[in-house]
PADO-615046 format. One record per residue (C-alpha): chain; residue number from 0; x, z, y. Coordinates in pm, 1 decimal. Layout:
residues N
+--------+-----+----------+----------+----------+
! cadena ! num !       xx !       zz !       yy !
+--------+-----+----------+----------+----------+
!      A ! NUM !        X !        Z !        Y !
...
+--------+-----+----------+----------+----------+
END
This chain:
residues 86
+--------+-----+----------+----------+----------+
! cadena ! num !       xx !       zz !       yy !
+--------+-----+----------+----------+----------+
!      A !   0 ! -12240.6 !   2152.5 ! -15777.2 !
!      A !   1 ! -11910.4 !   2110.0 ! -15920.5 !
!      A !   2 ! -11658.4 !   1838.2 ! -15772.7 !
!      A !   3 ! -11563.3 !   1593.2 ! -16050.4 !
!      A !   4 ! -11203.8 !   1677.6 ! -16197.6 !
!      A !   5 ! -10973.1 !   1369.4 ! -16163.4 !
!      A !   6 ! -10837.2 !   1337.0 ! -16505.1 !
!      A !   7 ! -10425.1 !   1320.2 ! -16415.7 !
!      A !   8 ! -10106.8 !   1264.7 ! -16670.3 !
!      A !   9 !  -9962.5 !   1595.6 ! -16646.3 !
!      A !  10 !  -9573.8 !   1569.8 ! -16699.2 !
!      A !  11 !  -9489.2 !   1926.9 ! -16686.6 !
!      A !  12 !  -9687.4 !   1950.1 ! -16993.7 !
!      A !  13 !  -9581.2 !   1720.0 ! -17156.2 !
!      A !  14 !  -9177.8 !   1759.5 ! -17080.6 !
!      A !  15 !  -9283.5 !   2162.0 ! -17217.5 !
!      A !  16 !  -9428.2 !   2062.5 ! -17515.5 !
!      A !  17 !  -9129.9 !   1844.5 ! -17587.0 !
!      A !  18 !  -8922.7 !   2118.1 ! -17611.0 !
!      A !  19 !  -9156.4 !   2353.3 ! -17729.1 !
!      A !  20 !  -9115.5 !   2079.2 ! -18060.3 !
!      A !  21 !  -8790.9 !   2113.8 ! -18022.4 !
!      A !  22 !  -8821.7 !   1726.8 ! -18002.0 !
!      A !  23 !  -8554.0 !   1493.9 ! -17797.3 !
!      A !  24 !  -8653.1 !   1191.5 ! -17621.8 !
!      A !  25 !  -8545.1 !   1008.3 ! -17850.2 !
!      A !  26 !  -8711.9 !   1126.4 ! -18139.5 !
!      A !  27 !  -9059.6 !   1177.1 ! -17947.1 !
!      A !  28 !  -8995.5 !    784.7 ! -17867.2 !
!      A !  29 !  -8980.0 !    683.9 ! -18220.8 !
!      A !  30 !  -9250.9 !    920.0 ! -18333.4 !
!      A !  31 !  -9517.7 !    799.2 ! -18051.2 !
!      A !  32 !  -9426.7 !    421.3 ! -18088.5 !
!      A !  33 !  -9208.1 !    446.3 ! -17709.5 !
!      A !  34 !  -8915.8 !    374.0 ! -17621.3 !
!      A !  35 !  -8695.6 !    655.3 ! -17471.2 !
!      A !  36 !  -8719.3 !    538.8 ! -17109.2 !
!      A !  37 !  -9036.7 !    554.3 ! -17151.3 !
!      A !  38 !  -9050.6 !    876.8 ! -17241.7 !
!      A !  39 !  -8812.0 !    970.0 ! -16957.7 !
!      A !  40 !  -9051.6 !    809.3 ! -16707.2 !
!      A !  41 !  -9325.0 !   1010.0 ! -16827.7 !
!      A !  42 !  -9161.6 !   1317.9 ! -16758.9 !
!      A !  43 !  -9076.3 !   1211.3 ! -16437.5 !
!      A !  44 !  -9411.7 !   1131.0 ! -16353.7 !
!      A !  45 !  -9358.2 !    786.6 ! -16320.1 !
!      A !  46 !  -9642.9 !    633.0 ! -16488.1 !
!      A !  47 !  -9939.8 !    848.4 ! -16404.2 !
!      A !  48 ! -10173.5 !    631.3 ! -16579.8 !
!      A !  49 ! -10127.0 !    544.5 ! -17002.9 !
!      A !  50 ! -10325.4 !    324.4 ! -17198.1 !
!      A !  51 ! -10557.8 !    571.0 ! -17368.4 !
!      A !  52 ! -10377.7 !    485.4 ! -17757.9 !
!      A !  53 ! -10067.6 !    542.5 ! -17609.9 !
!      A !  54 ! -10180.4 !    888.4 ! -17485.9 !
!      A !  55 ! -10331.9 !    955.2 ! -17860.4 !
!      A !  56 ! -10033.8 !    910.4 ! -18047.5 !
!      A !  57 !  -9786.1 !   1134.9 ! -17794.3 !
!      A !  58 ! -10090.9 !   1433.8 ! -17809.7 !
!      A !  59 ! -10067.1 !   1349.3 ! -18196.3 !
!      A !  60 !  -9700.4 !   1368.6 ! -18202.6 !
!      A !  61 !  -9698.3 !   1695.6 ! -17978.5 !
!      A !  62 !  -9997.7 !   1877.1 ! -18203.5 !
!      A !  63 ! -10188.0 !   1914.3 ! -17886.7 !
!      A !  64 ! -10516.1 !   1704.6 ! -17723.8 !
!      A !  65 ! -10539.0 !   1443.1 ! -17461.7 !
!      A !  66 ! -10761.5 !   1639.8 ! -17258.2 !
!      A !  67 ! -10448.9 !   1895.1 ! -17242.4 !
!      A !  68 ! -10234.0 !   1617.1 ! -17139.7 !
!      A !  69 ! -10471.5 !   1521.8 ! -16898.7 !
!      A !  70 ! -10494.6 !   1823.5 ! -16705.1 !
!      A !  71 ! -10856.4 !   1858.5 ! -16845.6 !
!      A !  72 ! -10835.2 !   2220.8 ! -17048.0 !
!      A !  73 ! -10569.9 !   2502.1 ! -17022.8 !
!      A !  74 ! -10559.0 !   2474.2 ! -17425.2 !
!      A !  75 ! -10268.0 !   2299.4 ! -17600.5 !
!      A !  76 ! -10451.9 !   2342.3 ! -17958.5 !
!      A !  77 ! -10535.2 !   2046.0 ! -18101.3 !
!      A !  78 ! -10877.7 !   2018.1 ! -18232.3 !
!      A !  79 ! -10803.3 !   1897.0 ! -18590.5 !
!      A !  80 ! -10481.6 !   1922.2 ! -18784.2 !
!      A !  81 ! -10393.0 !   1559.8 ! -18855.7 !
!      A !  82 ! -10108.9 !   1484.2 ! -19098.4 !
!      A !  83 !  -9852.4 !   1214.1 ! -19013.0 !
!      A !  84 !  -9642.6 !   1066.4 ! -19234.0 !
!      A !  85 !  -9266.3 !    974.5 ! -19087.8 !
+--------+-----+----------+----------+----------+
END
């Protein structure tokens, strides 16, 4: 039997896949409906725990999943190409 995996914000990941973008703060802020200290506070790890919509838009925004946000898979591809508009 397995222990259960504690689904955790990762900020590594996300900070990585920021810049992987080639995305500032700023513009990952206005892109994911944030606010840039927001985003700064996420990559400092200092709000492990996002309102599930609020983690959907910034995996949207970063072309990845939740469940790679989360810690939950070792695979940044998302599972659908979505579109956005901007």
């Amino acid at each position: 039997m397995h222990p259960a995996v504690e689904p955790q914000f990762n900020p590594e990941r996300f900070r990585d896949l920021r810049q992987l973008r080639q995305l500032k703060p700023n513009q990952l802020a206005y892109l994911a409906g944030l606010t840039e200290t927001q985003v700064y506070r996420l990559e400092r790890g200092e709000r492990p725990n996002l309102y599930a919509v609020t983690l959907a838009r910034i995996a949207l925004v970063l072309g990845t999943t939740s469940e790679y946000l989360l810690g939950l898979t070792d695979d940044p591809s998302p599972i659908a190409t979505v579109e956005m508009s901007l």
